[in-house]
N, C-alpha and C positions, 0 to 999 in steps of 0.2 A: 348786844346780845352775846351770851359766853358758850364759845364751841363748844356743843356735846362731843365728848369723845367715845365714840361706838365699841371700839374696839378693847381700851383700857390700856395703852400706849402712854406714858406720864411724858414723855421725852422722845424726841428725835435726835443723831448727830449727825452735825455737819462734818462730811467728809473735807470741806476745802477744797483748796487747789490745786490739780495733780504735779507738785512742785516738791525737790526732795527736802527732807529737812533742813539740811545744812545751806540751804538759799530762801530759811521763813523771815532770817534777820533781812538779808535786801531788799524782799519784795514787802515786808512789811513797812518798810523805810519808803518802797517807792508808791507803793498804794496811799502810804498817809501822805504823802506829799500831792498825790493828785489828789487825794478828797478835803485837803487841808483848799489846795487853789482849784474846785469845785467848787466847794461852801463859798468860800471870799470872794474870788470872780464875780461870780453868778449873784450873791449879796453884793457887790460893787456893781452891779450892772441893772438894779432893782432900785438902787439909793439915787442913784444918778439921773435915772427915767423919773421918779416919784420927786425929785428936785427940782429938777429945769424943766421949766416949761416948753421949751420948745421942743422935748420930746412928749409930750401931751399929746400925741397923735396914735392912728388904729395899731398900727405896724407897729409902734414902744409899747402898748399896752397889751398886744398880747406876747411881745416877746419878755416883758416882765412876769405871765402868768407861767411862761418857758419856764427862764430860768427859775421861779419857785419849782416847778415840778421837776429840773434839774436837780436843785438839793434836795429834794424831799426823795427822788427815785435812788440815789448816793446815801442819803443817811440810813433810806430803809435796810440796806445791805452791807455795808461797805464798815460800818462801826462795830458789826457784830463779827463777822469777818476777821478784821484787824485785834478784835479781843478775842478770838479764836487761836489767832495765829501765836500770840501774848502770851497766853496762859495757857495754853495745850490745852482748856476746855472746850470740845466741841459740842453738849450740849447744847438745845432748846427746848424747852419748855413746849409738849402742845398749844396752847394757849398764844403762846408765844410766834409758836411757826406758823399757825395757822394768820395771826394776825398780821405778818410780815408778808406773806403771801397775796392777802388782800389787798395792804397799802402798796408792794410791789403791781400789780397789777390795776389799780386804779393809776400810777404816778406814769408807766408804760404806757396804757392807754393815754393817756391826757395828753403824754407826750405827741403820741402821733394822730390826735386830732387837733391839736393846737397847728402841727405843721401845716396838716391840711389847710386850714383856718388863715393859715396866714399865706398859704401858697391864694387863696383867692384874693385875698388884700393884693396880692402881688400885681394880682393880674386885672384886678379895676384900676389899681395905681397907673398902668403900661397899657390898656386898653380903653379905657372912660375916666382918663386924665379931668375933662373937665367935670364930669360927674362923682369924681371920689368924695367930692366932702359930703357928697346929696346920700351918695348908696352908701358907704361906711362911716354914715353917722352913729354917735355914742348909742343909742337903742340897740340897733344890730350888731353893734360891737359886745355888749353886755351881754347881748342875748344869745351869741354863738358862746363865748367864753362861759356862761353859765350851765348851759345845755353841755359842751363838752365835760365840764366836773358832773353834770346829775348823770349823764350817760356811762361815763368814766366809772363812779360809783356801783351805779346799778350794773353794768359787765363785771363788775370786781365780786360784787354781794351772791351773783348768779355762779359765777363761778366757786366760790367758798361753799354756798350753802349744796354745791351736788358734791364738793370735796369730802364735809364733816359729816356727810349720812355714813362713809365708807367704812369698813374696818380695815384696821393695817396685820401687818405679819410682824412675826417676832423679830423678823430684823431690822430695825428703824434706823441703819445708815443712808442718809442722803447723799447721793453722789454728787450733791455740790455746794457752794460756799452758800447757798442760803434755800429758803425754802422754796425750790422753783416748782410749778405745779405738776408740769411733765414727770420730775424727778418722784414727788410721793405719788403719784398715780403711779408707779411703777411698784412700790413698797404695798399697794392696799392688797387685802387679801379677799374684796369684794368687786361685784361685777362693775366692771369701769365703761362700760359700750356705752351710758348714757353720756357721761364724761366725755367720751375721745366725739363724739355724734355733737355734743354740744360746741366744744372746742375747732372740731371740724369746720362746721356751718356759722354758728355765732361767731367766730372767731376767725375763720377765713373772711367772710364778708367785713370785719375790722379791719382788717389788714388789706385787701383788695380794693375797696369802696374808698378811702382816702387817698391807696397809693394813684388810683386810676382818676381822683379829684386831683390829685398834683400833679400828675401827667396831663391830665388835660388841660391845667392852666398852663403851663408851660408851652405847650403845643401851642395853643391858641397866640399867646403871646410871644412866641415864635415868629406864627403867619404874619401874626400885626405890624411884626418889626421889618420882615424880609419883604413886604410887600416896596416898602420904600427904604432900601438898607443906604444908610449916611454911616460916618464911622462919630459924630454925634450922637445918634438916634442910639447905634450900638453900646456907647460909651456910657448913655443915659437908663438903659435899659440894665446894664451888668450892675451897675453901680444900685439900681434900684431891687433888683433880684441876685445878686452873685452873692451875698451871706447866706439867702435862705437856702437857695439852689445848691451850695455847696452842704451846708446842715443837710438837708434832704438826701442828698448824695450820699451822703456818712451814714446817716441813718439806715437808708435803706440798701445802700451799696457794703455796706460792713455785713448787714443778715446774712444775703444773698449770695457775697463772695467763700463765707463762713461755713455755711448748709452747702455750697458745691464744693468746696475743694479741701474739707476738714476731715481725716481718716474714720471718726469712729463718732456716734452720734452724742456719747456723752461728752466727747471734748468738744462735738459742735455746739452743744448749748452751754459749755461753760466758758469758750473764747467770745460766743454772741453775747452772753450775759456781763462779759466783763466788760465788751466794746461801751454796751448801753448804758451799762450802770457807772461806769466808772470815766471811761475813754472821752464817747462824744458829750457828757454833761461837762467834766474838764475844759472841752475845747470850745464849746459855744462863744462861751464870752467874748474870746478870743477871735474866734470868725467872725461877729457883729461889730465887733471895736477896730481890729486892726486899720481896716479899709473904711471904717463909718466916719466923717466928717462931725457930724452932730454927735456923736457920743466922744469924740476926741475935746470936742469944744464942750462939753458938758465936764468932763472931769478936768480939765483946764481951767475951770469956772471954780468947781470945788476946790482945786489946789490952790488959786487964788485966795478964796474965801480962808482957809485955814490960815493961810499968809498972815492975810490981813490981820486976822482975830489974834496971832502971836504978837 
């Protein structure tokens, strides 16, 4: 479906980065550098699950669904950005913004209900060891990873369609690198209470209801461990949750440090948005590989293979 535009707004600009000019050469040098080993990472860490079988299990297959929504949260932003920075055009297209803002906000969501999703995998892993293959069998795996994309969707769809009823003001600068929704809800020139009502309640209960499903697996798998704490038992438990734990941390520890101690609210949502879009999709791979046995042995296998085929 093609946004009506109410108001007659042909174009938005992106304001960017509040960065002076004479530093758009480095930082455009240092963004494409993380979205170049974004994309690759993250596709190197999707080729190598989807390869070797012995990551055929719950925890690779949705951390594969991660990293696609890693690239896909990075391309939606980060390419149009860096050709902003390029060519001094900060145009968008209605059309355009409005449709980046949707697939921003579907690739966000996904993100942190995938985390969710896998904080409980974590916590059947470490609390119903011998029941994991029974309870995270393939059905319940499909069926969380599916439902997160329909829900994903449908918060993204709900949000645009109370966006494109709005009218905007003659000033169409976005005060930031891409179409964040907070940002044009500030630019409409129409009553936003339904908006901020929606985003309040639908949108708090997103962010609450997962953070408070990962705190509780966590917790519980805590008790599990300390009831009989070995330095075993410990070593078996980090090694089994210390990627996600640390991801989750990032994630939700970069908002939170961000929104307290960031002076002014429009640099708060443009150092959050760069963390997310840019920062922690970069570093995943990186967290799941360093310390993971089975993904070391899995691109050891590929390097082999290439070997070989020479």
């Amino acid at each position: 479906m093609r946004p009506e535009n109410q108001s007659g707004v042909s174009q938005f600009l992106l304001r960017g980065l509040p960065i002076q000019p004479e530093q758009e050469g480095m930082f455009f040098a240092l963004f494409l550098g993380m979205y170049l080993t974004t994309v690759l990472g993250n596709l190197l860490l999707i080729l190598l699950i989807r390869l070797d079988a012995r990551l055929h299990t719950p925890m690779y297959f949705f951390l594969s669904h991660l990293a696609f929504s890693d690239i896909s949260v990075s391309s939606v932003t980060v390419p149009k950005m860096l050709m902003n920075m390029l060519t001094q055009d900060h145009a968008i297209p209605y059309a355009g913004c409005i449709s980046q803002l949707y697939f921003f906000i579907v690739f966000v969501c996904i993100d942190n209900l995938l985390l969710t999703v896998m904080a409980y995998d974590r916590y059947v892993a470490v609390c119903h060891p011998l029941h994991y293959a029974t309870i995270m069998r393939e059905e319940l795996c499909m069926l969380l990873v599916a439902g997160s994309w329909i829900f994903s969707f449908v918060h993204a769809l709900l949000h645009t369609l109370l966006l494109v009823r709005l009218s905007f003001c003659a000033d169409s600068n976005i005060n930031h690198f891409f179409c964040d929704l907070t940002a044009l809800l500030k630019l409409s020139c129409s009553n936003i209470s339904l908006n901020e009502l929606v985003i309040f309640i639908e949108g708090g209960i997103l962010f609450i209801l997962p953070l408070a499903s990962v705190l509780g697996s966590y917790v519980r798998i805590a008790i599990i461990i300390l009831r009989f704490p070995t330095t075993k038992r410990l070593l078996k438990a980090f090694s089994t949750c210390g990627s996600h734990l640390f991801v989750v941390s990032l994630y939700y520890g970069t908002l939170a440090i961000v929104y307290l101690f960031s002076s002014s609210w429009d640099s708060k949502d443009i150092i959050a948005s760069v963390m997310y879009t840019i920062v922690t999709p970069m570093l995943n791979p990186f967290i799941y590989s360093l310390r993971n046995k089975d993904i070391k042995q899995a691109l050891e296998m590929i390097v082999n293979r290439a070997h070989f085929l020479k």
